[in-house]
C-alpha positions as CSV (number, residue, x, y, z in Angstrom):
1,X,-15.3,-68.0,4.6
2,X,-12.5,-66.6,2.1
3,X,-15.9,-65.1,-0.3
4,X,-17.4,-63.3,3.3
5,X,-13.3,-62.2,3.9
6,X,-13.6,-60.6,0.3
7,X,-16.9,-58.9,1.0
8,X,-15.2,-57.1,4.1
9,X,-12.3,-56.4,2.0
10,X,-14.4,-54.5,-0.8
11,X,-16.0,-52.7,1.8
12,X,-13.1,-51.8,3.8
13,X,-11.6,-50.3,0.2
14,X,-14.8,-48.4,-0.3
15,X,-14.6,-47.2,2.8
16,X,-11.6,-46.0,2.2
17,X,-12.2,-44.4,-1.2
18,X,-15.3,-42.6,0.3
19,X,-13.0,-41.2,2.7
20,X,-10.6,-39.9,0.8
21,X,-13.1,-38.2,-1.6
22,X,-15.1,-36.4,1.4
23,X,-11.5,-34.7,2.5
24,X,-11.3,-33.8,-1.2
25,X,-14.2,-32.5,-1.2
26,X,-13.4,-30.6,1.4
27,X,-10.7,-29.3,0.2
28,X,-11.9,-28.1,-3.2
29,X,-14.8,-26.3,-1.2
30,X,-12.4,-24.4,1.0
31,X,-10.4,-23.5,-2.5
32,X,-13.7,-22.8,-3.9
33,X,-14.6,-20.5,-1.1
34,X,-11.3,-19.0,-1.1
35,X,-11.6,-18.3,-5.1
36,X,-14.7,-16.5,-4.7
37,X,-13.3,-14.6,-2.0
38,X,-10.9,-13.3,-4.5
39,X,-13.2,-12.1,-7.1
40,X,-15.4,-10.5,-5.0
41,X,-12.5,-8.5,-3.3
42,X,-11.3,-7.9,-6.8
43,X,-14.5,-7.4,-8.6
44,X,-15.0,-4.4,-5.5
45,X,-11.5,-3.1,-6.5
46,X,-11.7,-2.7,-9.8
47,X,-15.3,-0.9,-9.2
48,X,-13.3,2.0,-6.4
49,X,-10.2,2.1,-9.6
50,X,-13.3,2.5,-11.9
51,X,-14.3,6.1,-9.4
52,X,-11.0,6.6,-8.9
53,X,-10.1,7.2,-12.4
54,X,-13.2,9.2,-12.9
55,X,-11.6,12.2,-11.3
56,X,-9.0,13.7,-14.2
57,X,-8.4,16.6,-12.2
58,X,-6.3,14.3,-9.5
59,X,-2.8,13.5,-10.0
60,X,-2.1,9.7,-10.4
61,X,-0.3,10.0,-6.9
62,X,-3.6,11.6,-5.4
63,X,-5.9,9.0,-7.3
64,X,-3.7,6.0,-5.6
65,X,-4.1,7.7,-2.1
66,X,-8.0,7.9,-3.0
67,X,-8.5,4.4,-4.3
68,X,-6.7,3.1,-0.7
69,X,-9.1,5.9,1.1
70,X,-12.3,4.3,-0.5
71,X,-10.8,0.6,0.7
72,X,-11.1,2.7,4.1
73,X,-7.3,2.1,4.6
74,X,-6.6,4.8,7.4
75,X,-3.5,7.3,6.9
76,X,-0.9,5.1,8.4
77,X,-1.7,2.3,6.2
78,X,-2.1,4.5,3.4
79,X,1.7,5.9,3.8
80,X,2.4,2.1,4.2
81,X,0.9,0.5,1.0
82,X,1.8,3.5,-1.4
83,X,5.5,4.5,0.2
84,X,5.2,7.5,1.0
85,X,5.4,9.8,4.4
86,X,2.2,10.1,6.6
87,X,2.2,13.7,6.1
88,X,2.4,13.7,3.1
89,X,-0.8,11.4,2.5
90,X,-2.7,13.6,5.1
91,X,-1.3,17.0,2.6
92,X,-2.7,14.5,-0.5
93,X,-6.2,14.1,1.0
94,X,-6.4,17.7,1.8
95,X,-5.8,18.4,-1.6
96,X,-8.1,15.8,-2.9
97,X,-10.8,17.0,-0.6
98,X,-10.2,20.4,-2.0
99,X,-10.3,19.7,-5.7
100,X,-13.7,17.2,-4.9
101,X,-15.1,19.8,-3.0
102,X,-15.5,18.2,-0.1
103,X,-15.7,19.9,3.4
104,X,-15.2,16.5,5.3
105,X,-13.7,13.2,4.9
106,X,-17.2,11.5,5.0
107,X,-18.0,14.2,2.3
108,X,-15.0,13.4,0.1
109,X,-16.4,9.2,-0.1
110,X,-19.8,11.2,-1.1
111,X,-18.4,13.5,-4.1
112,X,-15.6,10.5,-5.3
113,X,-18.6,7.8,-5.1
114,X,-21.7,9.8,-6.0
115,X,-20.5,13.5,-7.3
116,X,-24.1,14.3,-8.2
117,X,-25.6,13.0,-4.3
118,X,-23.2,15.3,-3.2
119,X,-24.4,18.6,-4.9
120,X,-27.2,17.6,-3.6
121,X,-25.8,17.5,0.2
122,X,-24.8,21.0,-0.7
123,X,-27.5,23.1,-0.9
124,X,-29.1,21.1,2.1
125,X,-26.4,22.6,4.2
């Protein structure tokens, strides 16, 4: 009796064991999910700061408005994340628009992305 009272208590441990590794497991899958995430969000980041930083002609205030305008950020949340008035990030993406060439906000993602699709949009129109 005390060898079958053994055998349960082996398998009760392993039981156990296997229970605690699946909720590790778990856990470093949702970590591991969250990680790559993370890079991915970063990895698209650092390829807008990469356009952004293209364009010389814009001010580093403009070229912080842009990168949040290419994240799609609208104005409000624009003025929010860079501290400065809503006007004066709607005056910014006028000027950027302006310098860029750009007739249109959906024109402006075209000439900061793609400069040379965007000539090409010009003598189409």
């Amino acid at each position: 009796m005390s060898f079958f009272l053994g055998v349960m208590h082996t398998m009760n441990n392993q039981d156990v064991i296997i229970g605690h590794l699946r909720e590790q497991l778990e856990l470093l899958t949702t970590q591991l999910a969250a990680a790559h995430a993370r890079v991915t969000m970063l990895e698209r980041q650092s390829s807008i700061a990469h356009v952004v930083l293209r364009h010389e002609r814009l001010t580093k205030q403009e070229q912080a408005v842009l990168l949040h305008f290419l994240e799609c950020f609208n104005d409000k949340e624009i003025a929010r994340r860079t501290g400065r008035k809503l006007q004066t990030v709607r005056n910014q993406i006028t000027s950027i628009m302006h310098k860029l060439g750009a007739r249109s906000r959906g024109e402006l993602v075209a000439r900061a992305v793609l400069p040379q699709a965007s000539d090409v949009m010009h003598r189409h129109s």
